[in-house]
N, C-alpha and C positions, 0 to 999 in steps of 0.2 A: 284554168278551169276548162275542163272538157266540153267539146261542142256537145257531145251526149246532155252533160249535165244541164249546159246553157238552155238546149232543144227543152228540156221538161220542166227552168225554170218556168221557160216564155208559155210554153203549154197549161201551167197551172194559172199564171196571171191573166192568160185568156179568159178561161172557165171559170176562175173569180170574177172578171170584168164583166162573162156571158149572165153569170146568177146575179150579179149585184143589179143591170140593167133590168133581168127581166123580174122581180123583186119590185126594183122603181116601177115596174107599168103596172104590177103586183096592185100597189101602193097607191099610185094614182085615180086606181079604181073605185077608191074608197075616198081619194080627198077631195075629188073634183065632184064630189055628191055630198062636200061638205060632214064627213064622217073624222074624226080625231084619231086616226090609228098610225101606230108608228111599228117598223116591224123591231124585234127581240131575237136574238141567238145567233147562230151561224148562217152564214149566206148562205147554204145548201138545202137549211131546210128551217127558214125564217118562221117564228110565231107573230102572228098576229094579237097584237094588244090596242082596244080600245077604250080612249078617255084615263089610260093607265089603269084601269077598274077589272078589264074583264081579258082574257084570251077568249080569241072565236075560234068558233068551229069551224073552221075554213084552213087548207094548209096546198100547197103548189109542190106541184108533182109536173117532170119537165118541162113545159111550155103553159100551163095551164093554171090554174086556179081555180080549187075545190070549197065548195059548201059541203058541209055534212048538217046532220039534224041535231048532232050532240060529237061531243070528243071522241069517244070509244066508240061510234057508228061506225060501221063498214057502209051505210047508205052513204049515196051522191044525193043531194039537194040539185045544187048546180054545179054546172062546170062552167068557166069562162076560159076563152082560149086569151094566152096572151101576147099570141104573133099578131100582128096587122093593129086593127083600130075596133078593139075588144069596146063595146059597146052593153052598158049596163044601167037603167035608171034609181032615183036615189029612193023610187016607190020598192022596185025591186028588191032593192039591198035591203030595204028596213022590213020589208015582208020576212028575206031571207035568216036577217037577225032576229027578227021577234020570233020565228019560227022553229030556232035552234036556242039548246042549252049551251050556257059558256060558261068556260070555268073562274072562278072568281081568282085574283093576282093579288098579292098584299105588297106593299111599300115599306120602312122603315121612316118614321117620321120623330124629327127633334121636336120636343114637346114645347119649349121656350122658344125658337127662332120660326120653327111652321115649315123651317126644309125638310127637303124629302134625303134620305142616302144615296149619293149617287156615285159611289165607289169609294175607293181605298187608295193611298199613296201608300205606296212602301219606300222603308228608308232601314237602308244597313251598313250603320256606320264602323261597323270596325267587321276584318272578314271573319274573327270568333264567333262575332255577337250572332241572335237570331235574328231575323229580319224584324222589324216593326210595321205594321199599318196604322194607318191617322184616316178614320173614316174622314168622306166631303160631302158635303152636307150644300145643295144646290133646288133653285126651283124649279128647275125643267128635266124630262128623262131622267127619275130617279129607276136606281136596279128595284127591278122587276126578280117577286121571289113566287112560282109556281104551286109551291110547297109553302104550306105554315108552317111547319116544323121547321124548316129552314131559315125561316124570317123569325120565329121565336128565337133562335138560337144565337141569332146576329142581335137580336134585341139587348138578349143575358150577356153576350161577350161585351156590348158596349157601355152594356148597364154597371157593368165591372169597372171601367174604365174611368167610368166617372158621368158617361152620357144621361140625359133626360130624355128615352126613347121610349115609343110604344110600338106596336105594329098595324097598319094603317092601311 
């Protein structure tokens, strides 16, 4: 392997390690006030979901952390910086959420057991065949769908299957 190549593995593992950390203090800003939010997507440009119910209007752009008043706003509510000891109370945040529209998140939910979908295992047993998935079915961080159409769709494919699902 080329030092070239090594130089921009180690480069990319940085800026993954740099986003993931500052994401955690993201994060903390909301647990240490007693708030249930866990983040969703790509480390670069993480969504925010709270109680699993709702995405916020809130989204982190280099160092910082945005409020807006709704999704599609160009308005800043707040900004909170997230170098040093970003400082927020939990009067703040619930003014800043009651203050703002959030978009609603749907679930997949087994109607008989009460889990939620919380991914897929694929299995490809022969190199012909097509690949298979076996939804899992768990009670913590089920996949978060954005879109209802989307979560209806995953309902119908499992509803084929033979699953007892609705969308939740």
């Amino acid at each position: 392997m080329s030092n070239k190549k090594i130089m921009n593995q180690t480069h990319e593992v940085e800026i993954k390690n740099t986003a993931r950390s500052r994401n955690q203090r993201a994060l903390e800003i909301f647990t240490r006030n007693g708030f249930t939010v866990r983040l969703f997507g790509i480390d670069n440009s993480p969504m925010f979901i709270m109680d699993d119910r709702c995405l916020l209007s809130c989204f982190i752009n280099g160092n910082n952390l945005y409020f807006r008043p709704s999704p599609d706003s160009g308005e800043i509510s707040r900004m909170i910086s997230l170098t040093g000891n970003a400082f927020i109370t939990k009067n703040e945040i619930s003014d800043l959420l009651e203050n703002s529209e959030h978009l609603p998140v749907y679930r997949v939910l087994h109607n008989v057991s009460r889990l939620f979908l919380v991914g897929f295992n694929r299995l490809t047993l022969d190199e012909d065949e097509k690949e298979e998935r076996f939804p899992v079915f768990g009670l913590h961080h089920p996949t978060i769908y954005v879109n209802k159409i989307k979560a209806d769709q995953i309902v119908r494919e499992l509803d084929i299957l033979g699953y007892n699902v609705c969308v939740f």
